[in-house]
N, C-alpha and C positions, 0 to 999 in steps of 0.2 A: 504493500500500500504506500501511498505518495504521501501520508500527514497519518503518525501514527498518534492515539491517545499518550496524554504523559501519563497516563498511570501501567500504560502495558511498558514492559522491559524486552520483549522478543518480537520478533516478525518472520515469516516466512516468506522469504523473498524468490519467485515465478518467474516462468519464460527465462531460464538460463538455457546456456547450451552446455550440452552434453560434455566431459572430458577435457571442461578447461578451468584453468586456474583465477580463480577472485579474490580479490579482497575488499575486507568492507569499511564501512565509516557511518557512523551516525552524527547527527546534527540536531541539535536542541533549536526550538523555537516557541516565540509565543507571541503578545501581543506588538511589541516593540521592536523587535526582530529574529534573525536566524545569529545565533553561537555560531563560533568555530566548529571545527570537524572534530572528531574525535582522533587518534592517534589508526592508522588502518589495523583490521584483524589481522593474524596470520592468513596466510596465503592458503585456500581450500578449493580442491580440485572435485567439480561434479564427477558422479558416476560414469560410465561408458554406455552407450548407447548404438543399435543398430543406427547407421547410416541412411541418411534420408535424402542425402542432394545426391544425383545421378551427373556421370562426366554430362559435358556441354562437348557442341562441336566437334560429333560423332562422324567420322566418314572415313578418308582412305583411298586406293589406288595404286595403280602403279605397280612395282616391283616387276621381278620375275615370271617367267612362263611359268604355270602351276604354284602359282601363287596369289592369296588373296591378304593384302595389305590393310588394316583397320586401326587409326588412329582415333584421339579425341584428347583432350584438353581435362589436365589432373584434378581433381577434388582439392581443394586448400586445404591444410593442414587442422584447422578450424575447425573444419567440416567431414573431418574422417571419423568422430565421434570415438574413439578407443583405439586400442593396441590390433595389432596384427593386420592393419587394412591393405586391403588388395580391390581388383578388379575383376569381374566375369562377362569375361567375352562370350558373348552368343551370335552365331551365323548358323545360315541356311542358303541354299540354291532357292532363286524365285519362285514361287510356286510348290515347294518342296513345302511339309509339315511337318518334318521333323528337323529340331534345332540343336548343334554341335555346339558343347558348351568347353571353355576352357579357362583356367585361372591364370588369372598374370598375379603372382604376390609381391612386387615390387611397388611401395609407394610413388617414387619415382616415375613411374613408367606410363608411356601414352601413346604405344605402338605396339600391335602384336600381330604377326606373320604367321599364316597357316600356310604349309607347303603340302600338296597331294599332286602327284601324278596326274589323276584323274579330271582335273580341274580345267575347262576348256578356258581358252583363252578368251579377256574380254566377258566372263559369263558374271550377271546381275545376283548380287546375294544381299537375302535381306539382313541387316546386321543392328544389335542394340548391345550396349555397354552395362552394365553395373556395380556395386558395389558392394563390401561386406568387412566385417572385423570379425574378431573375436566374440564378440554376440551374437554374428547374426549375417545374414543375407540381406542387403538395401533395395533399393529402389534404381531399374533398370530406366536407361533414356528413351525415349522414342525411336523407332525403329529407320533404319536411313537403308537408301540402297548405296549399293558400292560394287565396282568392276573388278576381278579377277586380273590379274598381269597379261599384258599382251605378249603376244611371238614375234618373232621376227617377222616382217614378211613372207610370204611364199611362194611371190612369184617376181618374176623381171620385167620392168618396163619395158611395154612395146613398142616396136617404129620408130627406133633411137636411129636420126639421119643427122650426117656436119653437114656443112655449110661452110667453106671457106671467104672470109670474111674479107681478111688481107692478107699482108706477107705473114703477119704475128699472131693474126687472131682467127680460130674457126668459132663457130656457132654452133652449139647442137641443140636439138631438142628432141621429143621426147614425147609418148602416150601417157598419161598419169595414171596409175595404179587405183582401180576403183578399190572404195572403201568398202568391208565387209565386215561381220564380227567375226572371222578366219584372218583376215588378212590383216586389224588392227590401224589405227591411226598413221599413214604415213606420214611423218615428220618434216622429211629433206629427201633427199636425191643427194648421191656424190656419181659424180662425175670421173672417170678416170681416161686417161688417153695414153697411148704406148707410139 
């Protein structure tokens, strides 16, 4: 409470967070004004509690062929509510119903990499993040989708013809490689000449 009676000596002070360190002070008041502070208590650490805020900033990409990359943005120290906090990554292929679950236990950490053979490249997975300590299992993020690792391409540019330009320069060009989810994002072209 915000204006305790002067005849009570104790309060029950609410809406703390879990697993962190306070200290307190009281303060006399009356008609004329507010006293000084009192000298702070010792320093007293709430209980632990399951984890309630889910990572932010869930996605991912990239990597490796047969590989599916999933990042997201750490939980504040704050806000891991107890000992032993980790992460629980969950994926699945789109349209799939069953979910591949796995623990990252580093506080630190905001990337974890599944490698499977089986993994086509470029393939849509729905993915959610979560959280847990020592108490307990927390509260998972909203579900994001994210792309599996491309391949290399797999095929050559067609109707690669020069053009002699000058003494110094030729010209070539070139069929662009249509986009597919086999063939992946082409990037660049290099060019080589012998």
């Amino acid at each position: 409470p915000e204006v305790i009676n002067g005849r009570t000596h104790q309060a029950t002070v609410v809406d703390l967070s879990p697993w962190v360190e306070y200290e307190f002070r009281v303060v006399a008041s009356n008609s004329v004004g507010i006293g000084e502070p009192s000298r702070p208590s010792a320093l007293l650490k709430t209980k632990a509690a399951v984890p309630v805020v889910a990572p932010t900033n869930v996605s991912g990409g990239g990597g490796s062929r047969s590989e599916l990359v999933i990042t997201w943005e750490p939980v504040s120290e704050e806000l891991q509510n107890g000992e032993g906090f980790g992460y629980i990554v969950m994926f699945r292929p789109l349209g799939s119903t069953a979910w591949t679950k796995a623990v990252v236990a580093s506080v630190e950490s905001s990337k974890y990499v599944y490698r499977n053979d089986s993994i086509t490249p470029l393939s849509p997975f729905e993915v959610k993040v979560g959280v847990y300590n020592n108490e307990g299992e927390g509260t998972l993020s909203s579900i994001s989708i994210v792309y599996s690792g491309e391949d290399e391409p797999q095929m050559a540019p067609a109707g690669a013809s020069a053009l002699s330009v000058s003494a110094a320069a030729v010209e070539v060009s070139w069929l662009p490689i249509p986009w597919n989810r086999h063939t992946g994002r082409v990037l660049g072209y290099e060019v080589r000449g012998w």
